[in-house]
C-alpha positions in Angstrom: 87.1 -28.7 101.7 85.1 -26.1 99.6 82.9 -25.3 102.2 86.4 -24.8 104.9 86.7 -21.1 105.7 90.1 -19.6 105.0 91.8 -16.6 106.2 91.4 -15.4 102.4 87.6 -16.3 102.0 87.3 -13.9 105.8 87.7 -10.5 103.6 85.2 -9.2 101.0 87.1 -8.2 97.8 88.1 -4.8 98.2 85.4 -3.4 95.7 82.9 -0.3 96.9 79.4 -0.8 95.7 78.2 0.5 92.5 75.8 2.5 94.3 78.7 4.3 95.8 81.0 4.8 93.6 78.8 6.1 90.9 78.5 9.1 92.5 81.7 9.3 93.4 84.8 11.0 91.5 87.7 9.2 90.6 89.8 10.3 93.3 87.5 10.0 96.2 87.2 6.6 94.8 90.7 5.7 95.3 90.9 7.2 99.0 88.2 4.6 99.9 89.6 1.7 98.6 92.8 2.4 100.4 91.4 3.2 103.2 89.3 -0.2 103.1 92.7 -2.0 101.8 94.2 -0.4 105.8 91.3 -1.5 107.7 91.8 -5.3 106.3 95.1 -5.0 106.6 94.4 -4.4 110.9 92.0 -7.7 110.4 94.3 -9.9 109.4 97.2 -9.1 111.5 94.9 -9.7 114.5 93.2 -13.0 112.5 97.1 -14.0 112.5 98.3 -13.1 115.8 95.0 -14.9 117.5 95.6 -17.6 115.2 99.3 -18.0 116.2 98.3 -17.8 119.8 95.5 -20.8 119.5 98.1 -23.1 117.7 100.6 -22.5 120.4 98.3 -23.5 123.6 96.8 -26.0 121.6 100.3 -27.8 121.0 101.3 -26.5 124.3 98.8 -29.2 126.0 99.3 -31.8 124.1 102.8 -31.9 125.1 102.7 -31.3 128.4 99.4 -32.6 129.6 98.8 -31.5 133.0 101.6 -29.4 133.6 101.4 -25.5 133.6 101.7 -24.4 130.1 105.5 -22.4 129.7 105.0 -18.5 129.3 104.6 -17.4 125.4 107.8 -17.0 123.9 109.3 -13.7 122.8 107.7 -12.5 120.0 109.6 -11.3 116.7 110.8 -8.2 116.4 108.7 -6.6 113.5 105.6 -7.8 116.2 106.7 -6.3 118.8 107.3 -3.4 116.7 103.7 -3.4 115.2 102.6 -3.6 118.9 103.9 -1.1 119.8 102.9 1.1 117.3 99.2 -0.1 117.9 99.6 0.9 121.7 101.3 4.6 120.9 98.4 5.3 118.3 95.7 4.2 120.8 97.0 6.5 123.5 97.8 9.4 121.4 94.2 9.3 120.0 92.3 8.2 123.4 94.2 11.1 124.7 93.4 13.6 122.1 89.5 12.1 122.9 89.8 13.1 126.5 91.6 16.2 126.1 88.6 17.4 123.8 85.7 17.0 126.3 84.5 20.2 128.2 85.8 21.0 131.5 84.0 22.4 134.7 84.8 26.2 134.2 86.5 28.6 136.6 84.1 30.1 139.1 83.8 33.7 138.7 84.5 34.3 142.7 87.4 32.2 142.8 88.8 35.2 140.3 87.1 37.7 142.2 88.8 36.7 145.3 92.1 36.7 143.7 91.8 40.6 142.8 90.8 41.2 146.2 94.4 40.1 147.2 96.0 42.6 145.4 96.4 45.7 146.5 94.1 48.9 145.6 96.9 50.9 144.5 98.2 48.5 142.0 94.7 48.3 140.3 94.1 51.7 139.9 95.2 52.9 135.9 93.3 51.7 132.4 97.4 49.9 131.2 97.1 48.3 135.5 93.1 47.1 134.6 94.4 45.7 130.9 97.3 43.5 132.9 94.9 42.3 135.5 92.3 41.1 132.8 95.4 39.8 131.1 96.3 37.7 134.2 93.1 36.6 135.0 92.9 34.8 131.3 96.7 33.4 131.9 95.1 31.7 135.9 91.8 30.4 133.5 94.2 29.1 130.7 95.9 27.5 133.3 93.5 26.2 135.7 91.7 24.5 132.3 95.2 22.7 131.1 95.3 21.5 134.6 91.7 19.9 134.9 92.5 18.5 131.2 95.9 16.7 132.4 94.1 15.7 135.8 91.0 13.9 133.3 94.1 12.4 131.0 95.8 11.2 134.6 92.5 9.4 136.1 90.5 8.3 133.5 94.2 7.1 130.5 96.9 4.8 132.3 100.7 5.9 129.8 101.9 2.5 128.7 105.8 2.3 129.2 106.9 2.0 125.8 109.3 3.9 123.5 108.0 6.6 122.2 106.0 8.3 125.0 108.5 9.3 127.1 107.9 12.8 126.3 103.8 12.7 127.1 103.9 14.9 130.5 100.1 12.6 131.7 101.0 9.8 134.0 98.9 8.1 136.6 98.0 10.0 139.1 99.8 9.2 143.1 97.8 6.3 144.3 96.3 7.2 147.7 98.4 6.6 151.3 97.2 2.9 152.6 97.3 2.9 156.8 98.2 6.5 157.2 96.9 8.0 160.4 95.2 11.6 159.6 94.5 12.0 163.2 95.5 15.1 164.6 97.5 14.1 168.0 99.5 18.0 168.1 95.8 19.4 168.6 95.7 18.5 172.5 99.6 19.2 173.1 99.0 22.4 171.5 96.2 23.6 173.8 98.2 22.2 176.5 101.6 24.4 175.7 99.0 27.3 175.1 97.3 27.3 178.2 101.2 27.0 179.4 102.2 29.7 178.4 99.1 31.8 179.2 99.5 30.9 183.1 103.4 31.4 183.3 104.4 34.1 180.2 103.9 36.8 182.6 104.9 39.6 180.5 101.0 39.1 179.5 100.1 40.4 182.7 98.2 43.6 182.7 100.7 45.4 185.0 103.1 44.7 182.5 101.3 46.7 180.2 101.4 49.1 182.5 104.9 49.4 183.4 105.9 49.2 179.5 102.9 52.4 178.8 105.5 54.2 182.0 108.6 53.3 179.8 107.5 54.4 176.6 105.9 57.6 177.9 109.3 58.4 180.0 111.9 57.5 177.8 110.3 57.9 174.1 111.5 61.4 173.9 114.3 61.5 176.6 117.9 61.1 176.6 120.5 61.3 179.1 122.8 64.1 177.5 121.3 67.3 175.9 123.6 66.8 172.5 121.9 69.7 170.3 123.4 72.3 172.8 126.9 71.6 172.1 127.4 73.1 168.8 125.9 76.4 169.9 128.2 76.4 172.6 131.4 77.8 170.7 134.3 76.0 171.1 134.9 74.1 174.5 137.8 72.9 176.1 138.3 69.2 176.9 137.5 69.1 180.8 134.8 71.8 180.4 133.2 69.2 178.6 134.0 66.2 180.8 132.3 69.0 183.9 129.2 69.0 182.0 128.5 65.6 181.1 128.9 64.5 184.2 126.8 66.7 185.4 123.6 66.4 182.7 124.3 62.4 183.9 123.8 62.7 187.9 120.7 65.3 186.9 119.5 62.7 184.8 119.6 59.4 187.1 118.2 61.5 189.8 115.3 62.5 187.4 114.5 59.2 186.2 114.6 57.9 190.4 112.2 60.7 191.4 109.7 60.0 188.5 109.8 56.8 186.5 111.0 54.3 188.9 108.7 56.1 191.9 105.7 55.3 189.4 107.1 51.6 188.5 107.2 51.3 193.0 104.1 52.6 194.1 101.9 50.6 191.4 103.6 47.5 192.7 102.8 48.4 196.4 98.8 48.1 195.2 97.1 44.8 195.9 96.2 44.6 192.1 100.1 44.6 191.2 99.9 40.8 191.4 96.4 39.9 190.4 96.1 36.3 189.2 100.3 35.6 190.3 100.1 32.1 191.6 102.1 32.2 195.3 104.8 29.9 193.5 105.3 32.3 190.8 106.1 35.4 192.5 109.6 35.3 192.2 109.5 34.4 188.6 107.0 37.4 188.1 109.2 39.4 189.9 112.6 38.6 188.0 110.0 38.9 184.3 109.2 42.6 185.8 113.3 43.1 186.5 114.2 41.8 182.7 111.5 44.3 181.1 113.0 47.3 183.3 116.1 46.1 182.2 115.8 46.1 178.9 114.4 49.8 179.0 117.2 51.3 181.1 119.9 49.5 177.9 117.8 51.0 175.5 117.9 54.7 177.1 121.4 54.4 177.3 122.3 52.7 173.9 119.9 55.7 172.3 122.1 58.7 174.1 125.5 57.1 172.8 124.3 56.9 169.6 123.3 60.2 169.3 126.4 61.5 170.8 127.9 59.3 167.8 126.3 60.8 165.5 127.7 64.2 166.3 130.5 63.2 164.6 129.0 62.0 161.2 131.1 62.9 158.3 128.2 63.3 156.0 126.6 66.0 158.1 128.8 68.4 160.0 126.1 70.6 161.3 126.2 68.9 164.7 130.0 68.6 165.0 131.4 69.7 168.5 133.9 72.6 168.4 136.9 72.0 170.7 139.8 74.7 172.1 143.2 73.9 171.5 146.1 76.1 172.2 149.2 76.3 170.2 152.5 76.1 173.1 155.9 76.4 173.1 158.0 76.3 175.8 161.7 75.9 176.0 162.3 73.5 173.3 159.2 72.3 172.4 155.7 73.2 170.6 153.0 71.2 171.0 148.9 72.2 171.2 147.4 71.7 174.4 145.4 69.8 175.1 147.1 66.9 172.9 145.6 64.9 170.5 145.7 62.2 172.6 144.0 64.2 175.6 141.3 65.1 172.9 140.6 61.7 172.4 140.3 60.5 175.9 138.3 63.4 176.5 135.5 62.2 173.7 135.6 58.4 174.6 135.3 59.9 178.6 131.4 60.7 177.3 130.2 57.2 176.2 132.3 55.4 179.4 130.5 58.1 181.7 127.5 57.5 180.2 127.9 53.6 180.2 128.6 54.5 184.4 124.8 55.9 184.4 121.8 54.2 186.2 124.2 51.3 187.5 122.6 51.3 191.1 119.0 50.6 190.9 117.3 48.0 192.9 115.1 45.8 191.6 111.4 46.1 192.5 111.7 43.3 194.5 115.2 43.7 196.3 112.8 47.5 197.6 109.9 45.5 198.6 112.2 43.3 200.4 114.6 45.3 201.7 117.8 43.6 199.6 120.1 45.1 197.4 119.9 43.6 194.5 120.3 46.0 191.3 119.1 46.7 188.0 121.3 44.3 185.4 121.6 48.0 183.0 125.1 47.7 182.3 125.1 49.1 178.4 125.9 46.0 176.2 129.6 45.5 175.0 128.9 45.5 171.4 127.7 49.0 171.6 130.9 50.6 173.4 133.1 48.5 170.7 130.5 50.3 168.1 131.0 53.5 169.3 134.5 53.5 170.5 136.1 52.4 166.9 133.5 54.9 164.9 134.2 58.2 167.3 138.4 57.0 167.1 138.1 57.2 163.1 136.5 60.3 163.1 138.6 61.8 165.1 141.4 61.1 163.4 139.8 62.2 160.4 139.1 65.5 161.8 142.6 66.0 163.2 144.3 65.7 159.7 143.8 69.6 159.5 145.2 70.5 163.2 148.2 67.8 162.8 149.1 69.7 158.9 148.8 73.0 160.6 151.0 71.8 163.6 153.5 70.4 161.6 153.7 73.8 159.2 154.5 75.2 162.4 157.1 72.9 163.1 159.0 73.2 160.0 158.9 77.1 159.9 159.2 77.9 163.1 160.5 74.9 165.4 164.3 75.6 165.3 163.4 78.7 167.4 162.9 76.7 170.0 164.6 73.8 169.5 168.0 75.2 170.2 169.1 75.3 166.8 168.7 79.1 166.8 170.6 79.5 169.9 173.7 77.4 168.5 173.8 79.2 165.9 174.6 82.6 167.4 176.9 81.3 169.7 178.7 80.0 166.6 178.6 83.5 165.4 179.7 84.9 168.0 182.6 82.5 168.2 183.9 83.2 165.1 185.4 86.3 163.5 183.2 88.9 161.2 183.6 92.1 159.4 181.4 94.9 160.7 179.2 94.8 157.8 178.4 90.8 158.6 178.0 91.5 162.6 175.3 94.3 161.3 
């Protein structure tokens, strides 16, 4: 029984050599021994819990012979506590381990191609070079902490226990199992390209052309000469009506004699249609009606605006002057034209205008001989636009007229009102002294 080793007789006394500790001062001496005292501490916990282990399986099969051995039974709560504490420690240090190794440094061009991103103007400046150097070592800071927390990821699995909940590493996303990676858009792309290649005609080069005769028509061209009406003087209501109706018809006819002459004889040519499959001609056809179109709205939604903006509160430079006569008739005064005849008058413009370039066939409807038109009717949302804008500033600008008319009124309206005239028959009716008749 001497000779039987013991879990006692498994640890050397906790002694340091004499070789050691004669060199050693007092308290040096007393941090080894404690530390040696830890480190046999660790050796018998594990001696016991192996120990514990080997005694269970053994009594384990003896009692149940053949059959599968039950699952180890919960352990105490002061091991599972000292468990756990083993497991935390181990992390915390293997992860300090791997934090610590060297990482693959930043390549210098991947920084160099960052500041090529930025622009020139927001480089330029000895405080602008001090912040780029001073984000350039925040992107290297971070690009190391990220290869760091991507070695702690793949290389450290996080146990789930208490006490790490607050340790940011955890295993990396396993890889996607049975995905397909193939690339089946690829081919229906290429398909819906080519598509759109053969039937998006406004890729056509006569297209090109007939935009190049819109923009260089109607860049600088409106409909109504607005900066004339100013110098002008003032103007009275249906002189104004005359002369808009007027600069309209002169205008249509101009734009029929050049523009849409041009737009006809480059689609009599041969090369009009080049590469316009036979069953695509109409579509072509209603693409080039669309884009002319769309230039005609734009013309006329330009010249309303600009009329609009005659009457911008902010700027009064521009503002027409209009002629208004002060009446008086029998028994009533009133201006001429009325305000409500004013306002007609102005909201005539952007309907006449709206009326202009309503009766243009379409390239097609000429070549055939039909009479289809032009869809250039000026979009709704514009005349509402217009309409409620030029009504508010109208009434704004009337505020002095309808005070000055209404001064009038007060002062002078019972001239003509009949009150005057009642009163001196009154008089008359009644007996004065010769002073009171003077």
């Amino acid at each position: 029984r001497s000779n039987k080793k013991t879990l006692r007789t498994s640890f050397l006394p906790t002694v340091l050599p004499s070789s050691v500790t004669s060199d050693m001062l007092p308290l040096q001496n007393k941090l080894l021994t404690y530390r040696r005292c830890k480190e046999q501490q660790k050796m018998l916990n594990q001696l016991l819990i192996d120990r514990a282990l080997k005694v269970y399986h053994a009594s384990m099969e003896e009692k149940y012979c053949r059959d599968p051995v039950p699952p180890i039974p919960e352990l105490p709560s002061t091991v599972r506590k000292y468990f756990f504490n083993i497991l935390t420690a181990n992390y915390l240090f293997m992860k300090k381990y791997v934090r610590s190794n060297q990482v693959v440094p930043i390549q210098q061009r991947w920084l160099m191609s960052m500041l090529t991103l930025v622009p020139q103007s927001l480089m330029e400046g000895k405080d602008r070079e001090l912040l780029a150097e001073k984000l350039l070592g925040e992107i290297i800071r971070d690009y190391e902490m990220s290869m760091r927390r991507y070695m702690v990821r793949s290389i450290l699995i996080k146990p789930d226990i208490k006490g790490l909940e607050d340790e940011e590493e955890a295993p990396l996303p396993l890889l996607p199992i049975g995905l397909d990676f193939s690339r089946p858009w690829h081919n229906s792309f290429i398909q819906a390209k080519n598509k759109i290649f053969s039937n998006l005609h406004i890729l056509h080069p006569t297209m090109k052309t007939l935009l190049d005769l819109g923009y260089a028509t109607f860049s600088n061209f409106l409909i109504v000469d607005f900066s004339s009406f100013r110098l002008k003087g003032p103007i009275d209501c249906e002189s104004l009506k005359t002369d808009v109706s007027l600069s309209c018809s002169k205008a249509e006819e101009k734009i029929l004699n050049t523009w849409y002459q041009r737009i006809i004889s480059l689609f009599t040519q041969k090369e009009a249609l080049k590469g316009v499959k036979l069953d695509q001609v109409d579509s072509f056809y209603n693409c080039v009606a669309i884009l002319m179109s769309n230039q005609l709205k734009e013309l006329l939604r330009r010249t309303v605006e600009a009329f609009v903006k005659l009457f911008d509160p902010e700027d009064r430079r521009y503002l027409p002057l209009f002629k208004m006569e002060l009446t008086l008739d029998e028994k009533n005064m009133e201006f001429y034209p009325s305000f409500q005849d004013l306002e007609e008058a102005i909201l005539f413009i952007v309907n006449r205008i709206g009326q202009t370039l309503q009766n243009i066939q379409t390239v097609h409807s000429w070549l055939m001989e039909d009479t289809t038109t032009l869809d250039s009717e000026l979009p709704n949302h514009v005349i509402v636009w217009a309409t409620s804008t030029l009504k508010k500033s109208i009434r704004d600008n009337l505020e002095g007229p309808k005070e000055y008319f209404e001064n009038y009124v007060e002062k002078y309206g019972w001239l003509v009102d009949g009150t005057a005239q009642a009163r001196i028959e009154r008089f008359e009716a009644e007996q004065h002294s010769f002073d009171e008749y003077t």
